[in-house]
C-alpha positions in Angstrom: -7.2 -5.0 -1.6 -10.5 -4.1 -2.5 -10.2 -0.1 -1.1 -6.9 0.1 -2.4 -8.2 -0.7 -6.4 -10.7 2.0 -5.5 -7.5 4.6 -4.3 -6.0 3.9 -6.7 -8.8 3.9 -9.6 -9.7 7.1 -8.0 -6.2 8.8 -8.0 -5.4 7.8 -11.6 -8.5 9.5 -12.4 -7.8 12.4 -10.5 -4.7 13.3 -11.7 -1.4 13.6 -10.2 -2.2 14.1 -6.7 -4.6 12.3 -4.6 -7.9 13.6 -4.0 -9.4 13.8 -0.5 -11.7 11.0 -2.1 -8.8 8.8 -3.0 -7.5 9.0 0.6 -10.5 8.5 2.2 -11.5 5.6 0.4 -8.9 3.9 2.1 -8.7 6.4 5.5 -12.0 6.3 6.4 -12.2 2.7 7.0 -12.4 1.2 10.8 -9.6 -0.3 12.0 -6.4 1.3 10.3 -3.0 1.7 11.5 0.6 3.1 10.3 3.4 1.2 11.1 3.5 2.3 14.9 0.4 0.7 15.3 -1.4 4.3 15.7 -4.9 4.4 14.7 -5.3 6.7 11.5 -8.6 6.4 10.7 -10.6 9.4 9.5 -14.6 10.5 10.3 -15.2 11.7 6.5 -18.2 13.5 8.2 -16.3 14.8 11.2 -13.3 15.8 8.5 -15.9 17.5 6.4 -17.1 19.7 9.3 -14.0 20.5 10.6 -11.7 23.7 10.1 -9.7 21.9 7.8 -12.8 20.6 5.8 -12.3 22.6 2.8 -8.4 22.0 2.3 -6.6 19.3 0.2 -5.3 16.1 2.2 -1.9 17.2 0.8 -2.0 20.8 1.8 -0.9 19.7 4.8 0.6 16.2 4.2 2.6 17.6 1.5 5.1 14.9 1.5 2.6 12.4 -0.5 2.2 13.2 -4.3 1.5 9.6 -5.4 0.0 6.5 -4.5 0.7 4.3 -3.1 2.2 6.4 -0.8 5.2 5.2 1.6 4.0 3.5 5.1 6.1 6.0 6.9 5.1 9.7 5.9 6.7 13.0 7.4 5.0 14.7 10.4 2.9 17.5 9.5 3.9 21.2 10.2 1.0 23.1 11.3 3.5 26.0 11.3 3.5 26.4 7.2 -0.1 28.1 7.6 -0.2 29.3 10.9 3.0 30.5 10.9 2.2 33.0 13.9 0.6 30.8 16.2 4.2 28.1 15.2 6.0 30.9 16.0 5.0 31.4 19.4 4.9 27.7 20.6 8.5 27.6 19.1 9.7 30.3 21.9 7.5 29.3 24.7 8.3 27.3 27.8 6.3 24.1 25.9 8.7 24.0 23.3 11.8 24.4 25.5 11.1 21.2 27.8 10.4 19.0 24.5 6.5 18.9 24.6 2.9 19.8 23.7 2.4 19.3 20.2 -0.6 21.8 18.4 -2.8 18.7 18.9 -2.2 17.8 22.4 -4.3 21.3 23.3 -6.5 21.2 19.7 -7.2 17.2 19.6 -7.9 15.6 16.7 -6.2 17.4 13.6 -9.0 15.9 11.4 -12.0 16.8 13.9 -10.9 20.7 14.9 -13.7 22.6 15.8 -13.3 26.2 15.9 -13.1 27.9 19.1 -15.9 29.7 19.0 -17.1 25.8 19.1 -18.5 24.8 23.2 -16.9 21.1 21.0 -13.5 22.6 21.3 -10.9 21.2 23.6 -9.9 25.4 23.5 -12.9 26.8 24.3 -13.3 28.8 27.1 -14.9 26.1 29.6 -13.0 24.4 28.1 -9.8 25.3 28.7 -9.3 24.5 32.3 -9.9 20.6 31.3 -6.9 21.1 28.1 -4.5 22.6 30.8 -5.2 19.8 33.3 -4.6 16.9 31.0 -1.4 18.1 32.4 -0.5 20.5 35.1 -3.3 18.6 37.3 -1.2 15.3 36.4 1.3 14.5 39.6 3.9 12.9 37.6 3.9 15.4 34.6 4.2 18.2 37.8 7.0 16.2 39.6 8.7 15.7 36.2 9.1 19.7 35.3 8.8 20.8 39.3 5.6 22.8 38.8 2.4 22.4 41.8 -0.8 21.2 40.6 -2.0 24.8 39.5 -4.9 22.7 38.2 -7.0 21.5 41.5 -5.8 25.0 43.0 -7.5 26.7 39.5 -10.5 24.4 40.2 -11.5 25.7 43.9 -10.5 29.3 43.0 -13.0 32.1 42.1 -12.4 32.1 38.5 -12.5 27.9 38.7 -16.2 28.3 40.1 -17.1 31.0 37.5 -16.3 28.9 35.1 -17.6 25.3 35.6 -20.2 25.8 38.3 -21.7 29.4 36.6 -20.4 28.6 32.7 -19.2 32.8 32.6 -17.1 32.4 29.4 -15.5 36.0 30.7 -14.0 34.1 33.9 -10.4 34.1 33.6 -9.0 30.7 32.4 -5.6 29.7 32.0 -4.6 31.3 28.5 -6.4 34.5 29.8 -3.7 35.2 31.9 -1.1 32.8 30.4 -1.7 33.6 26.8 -2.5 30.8 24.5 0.9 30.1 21.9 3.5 32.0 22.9 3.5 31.0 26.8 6.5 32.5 28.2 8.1 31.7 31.7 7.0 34.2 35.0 10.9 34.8 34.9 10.6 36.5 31.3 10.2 40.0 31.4 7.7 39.4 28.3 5.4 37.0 29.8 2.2 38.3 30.9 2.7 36.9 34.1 6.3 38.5 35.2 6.1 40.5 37.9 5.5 43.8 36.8 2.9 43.0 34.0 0.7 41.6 36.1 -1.3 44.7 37.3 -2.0 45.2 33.7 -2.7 41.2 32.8 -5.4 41.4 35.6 -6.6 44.4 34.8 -8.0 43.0 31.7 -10.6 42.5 33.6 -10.5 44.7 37.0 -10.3 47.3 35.3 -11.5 49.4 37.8 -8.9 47.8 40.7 -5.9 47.9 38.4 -6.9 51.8 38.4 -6.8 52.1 42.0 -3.9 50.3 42.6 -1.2 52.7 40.2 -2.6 55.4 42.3 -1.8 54.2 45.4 1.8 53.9 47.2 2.0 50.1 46.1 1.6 50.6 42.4 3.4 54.1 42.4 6.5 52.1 43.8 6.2 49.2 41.9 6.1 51.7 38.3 9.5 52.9 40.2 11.6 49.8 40.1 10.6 49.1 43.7 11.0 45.3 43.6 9.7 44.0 47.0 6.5 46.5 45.9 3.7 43.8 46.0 1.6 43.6 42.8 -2.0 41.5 42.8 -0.7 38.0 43.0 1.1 39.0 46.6 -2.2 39.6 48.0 -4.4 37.7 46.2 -2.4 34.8 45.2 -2.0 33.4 41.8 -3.8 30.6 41.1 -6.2 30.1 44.6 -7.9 33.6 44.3 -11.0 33.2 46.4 -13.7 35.7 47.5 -13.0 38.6 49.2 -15.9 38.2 51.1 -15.2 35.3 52.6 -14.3 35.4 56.3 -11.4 32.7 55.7 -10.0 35.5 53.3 -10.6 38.4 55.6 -9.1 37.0 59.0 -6.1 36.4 57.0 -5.3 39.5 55.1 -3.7 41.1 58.2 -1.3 38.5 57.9 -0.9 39.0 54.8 0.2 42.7 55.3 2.2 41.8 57.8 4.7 39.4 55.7 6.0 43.3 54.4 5.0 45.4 57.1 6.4 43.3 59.8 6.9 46.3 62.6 3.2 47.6 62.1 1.9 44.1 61.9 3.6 43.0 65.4 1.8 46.4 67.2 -1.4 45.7 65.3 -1.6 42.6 67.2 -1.0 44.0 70.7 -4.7 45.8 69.8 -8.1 45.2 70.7 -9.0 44.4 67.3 -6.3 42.0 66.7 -7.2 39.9 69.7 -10.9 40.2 69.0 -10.0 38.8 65.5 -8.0 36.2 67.0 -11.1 34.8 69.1 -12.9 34.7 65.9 -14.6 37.7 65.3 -15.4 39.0 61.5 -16.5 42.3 62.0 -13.2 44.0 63.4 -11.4 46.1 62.0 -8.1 45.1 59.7 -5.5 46.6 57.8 -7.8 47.5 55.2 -10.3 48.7 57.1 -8.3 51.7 57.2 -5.8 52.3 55.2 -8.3 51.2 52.4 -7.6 47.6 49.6 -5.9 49.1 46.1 -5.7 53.0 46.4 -3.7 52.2 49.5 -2.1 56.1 49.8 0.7 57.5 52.7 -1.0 59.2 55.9 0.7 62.4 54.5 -1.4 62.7 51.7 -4.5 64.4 51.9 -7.1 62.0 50.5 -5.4 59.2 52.4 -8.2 57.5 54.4 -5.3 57.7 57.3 -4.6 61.5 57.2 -5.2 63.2 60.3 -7.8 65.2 58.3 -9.6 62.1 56.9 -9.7 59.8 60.7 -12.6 61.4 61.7 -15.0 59.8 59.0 -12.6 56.5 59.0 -13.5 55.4 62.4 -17.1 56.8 62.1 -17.6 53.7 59.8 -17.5 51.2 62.9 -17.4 53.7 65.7 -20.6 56.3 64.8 -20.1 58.5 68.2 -15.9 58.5 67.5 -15.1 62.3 68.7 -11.6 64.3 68.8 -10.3 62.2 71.8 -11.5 58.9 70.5 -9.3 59.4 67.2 -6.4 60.5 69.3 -6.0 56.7 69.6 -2.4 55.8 68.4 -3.3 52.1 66.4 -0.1 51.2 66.4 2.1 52.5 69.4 4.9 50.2 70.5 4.6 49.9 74.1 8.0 48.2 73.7 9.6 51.6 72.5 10.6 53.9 75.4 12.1 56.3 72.9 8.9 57.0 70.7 6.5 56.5 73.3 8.2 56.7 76.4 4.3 57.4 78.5 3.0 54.0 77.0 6.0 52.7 77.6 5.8 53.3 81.3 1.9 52.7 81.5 3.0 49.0 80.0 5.6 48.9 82.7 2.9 49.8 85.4 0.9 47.6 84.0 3.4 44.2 84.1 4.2 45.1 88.0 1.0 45.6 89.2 -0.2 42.4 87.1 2.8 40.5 88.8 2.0 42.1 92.5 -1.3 41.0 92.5 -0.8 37.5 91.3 2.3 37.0 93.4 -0.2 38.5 96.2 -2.7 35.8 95.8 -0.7 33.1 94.9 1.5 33.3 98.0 -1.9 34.3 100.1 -3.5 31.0 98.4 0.2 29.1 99.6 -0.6 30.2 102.5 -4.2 29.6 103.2 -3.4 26.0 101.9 -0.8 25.0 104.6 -3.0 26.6 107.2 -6.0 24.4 106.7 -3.3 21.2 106.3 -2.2 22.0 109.6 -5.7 23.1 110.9 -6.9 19.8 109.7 -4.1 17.8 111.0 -4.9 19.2 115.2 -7.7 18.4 114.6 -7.2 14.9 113.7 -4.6 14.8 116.4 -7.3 15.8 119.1 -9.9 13.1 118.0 -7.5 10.2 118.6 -6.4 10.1 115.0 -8.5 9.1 112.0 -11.7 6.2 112.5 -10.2 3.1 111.4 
């Protein structure tokens, strides 16, 4: 009763619409509720400091203009000032499945920090944590059918940038997502639809993204070629590790191969493919030669596979390669009489004599067996039979 003499004292001295001092004479006290039973106390001192610090309680709760006012009041819309920012939650996916309010991602609307603020939930180191609250929660992900981007964010290379190294230019989620207006990877608008992605990650790899148009991949992904892979194919989305980690590089053959399925399967009938498979780093893979983003046809001259260039491309592992040497055919299908009919036939040779000697020594072994069971067995029979 006391605070609310004071409220009111305070408001009827104030004039017709309640001060920020009139509602947090009665606001700022511990301990407060509405009629949900929600908390609505205020930190004056938090308040003061916040973005909001210099506004009017009723520029944003513009349903009160009297006190007492009712025990029920109407939601705020953050929307009325930032009316670009409303906009954009309005058509993203949050709005279409029913949730995230402003202050799910910018906490306390009476505490906002701005996000140039290490305080803020939105800051760049930030962010990661925001995001989790839900995409790293299993029943939020099993609800709306989404992985948990979250721990894969987390061990990625851009997760380690940013909470073990603190880079506030690591990619975070709203880096690649955007921050409002978060649109589905199925919408041709959102940042992350297939082809926007070169240019989403080149926001950073600059340099990469450069490489890649002017290569066969990004030349026939500009023409409407849509099994032409773009970063995430490669790289993945959200568990991007180091390219310099041999976990990464004894599985971007593979990788290659989920397209190139024909070269793949004769890459593995090579030397380097079964050295690789024993475990070896240092062989050569698919982008050993053909090269990572500036990936070009053999046909063009400053391909690193042109007849022209193979020379200096096997001199990078193979110093004394000569004129035979890059003869070599990498990948010849001994399986093809028609292209190769001579490796064909070498294979053939090959398989027969393989099969003639093991048949040899296999039925010579047979035969050495029996001999000794029966050599064994005389000579039982001539000492009487075995001692007792």
């Amino acid at each position: 009763m006391f605070w609310s003499l004071i409220a009111f004292f305070l408001f009827t001295v104030g004039g017709a619409a309640p001060q920020n001092a009139t509602c947090l004479a009665c606001h700022s006290q511990p301990g407060m509720t509405n009629s949900s039973g929600a908390s609505v106390t205020i930190n004056a001192d938090h308040f003061q400091k916040s973005v909001h610090g210099s506004l009017s309680c009723t520029d944003c709760h513009t349903s009160i203009n009297g006190f007492p006012h009712p025990a029920k009041v109407q939601p705020v819309e953050c929307g009325a000032c930032h009316t670009s920012e409303g906009s954009g939650v309005t058509e993203s996916v949050h709005a279409k499945v029913g949730a995230v309010a402003c202050l799910d991602c910018h906490g306390n609307p009476h505490a906002i920090v701005p996000v140039a603020s290490p305080q803020s939930p939105v800051y760049p180191l930030n962010v990661p944590r925001t995001c989790g609250r839900c995409h790293g929660n299993p029943e939020v992900a099993k609800k709306y059918g989404f992985p948990n981007v979250y721990a894969m964010y987390m061990d990625s290379i851009h997760g380690f940038a940013v909470t073990q190294d603190g880079l506030l230019v690591a990619a975070t989620c709203s880096s690649c997502h955007g921050t409002h207006k978060i649109l589905s990877h199925t919408n041709p608008q959102s940042s992350t639809y297939r082809t926007n992605i070169p240019d989403t990650c080149g926001k950073c790899h600059a340099g990469p993204k450069s490489e890649y148009l002017a290569g066969i991949h990004g030349k026939q992904m500009l023409a409407g070629n849509g099994e032409a892979p773009v970063c995430t194919n490669c790289h993945t989305a959200h568990q991007i590790v180091r390219v310099a980690r041999a976990s990464w590089q004894m599985r971007t053959s593979q990788t290659c191969g989920t397209c190139h399925k024909e070269k793949f399967a004769t890459y593995l009938d090579t030397f380097h493919a079964q050295v690789s498979a024993l475990g070896y780093i240092e062989v050569a893979h698919c982008w050993n030669c053909h090269g990572n983003h500036d990936i070009l046809p053999a046909s063009n001259p400053k391909s690193s596979v042109n007849p022209a260039n193979l020379m200096h491309t096997c001199r990078q592992c193979h110093p004394d390669a000569n004129v035979g040497f890059i003869s070599y055919q990498p990948h010849a299908n001994p399986h093809d009489p028609r292209r190769y009919p001579g490796l064909w036939f070498t294979t053939q040779f090959m398989k027969l004599l393989l099969l003639g000697v093991l048949s040899f020594f296999g039925l010579h072994t047979i035969l050495w067996f029996v001999r000794s069971a029966i050599h064994h067995a005389q000579g039982e029979s001539e000492r009487g039979g075995p001692e007792a």
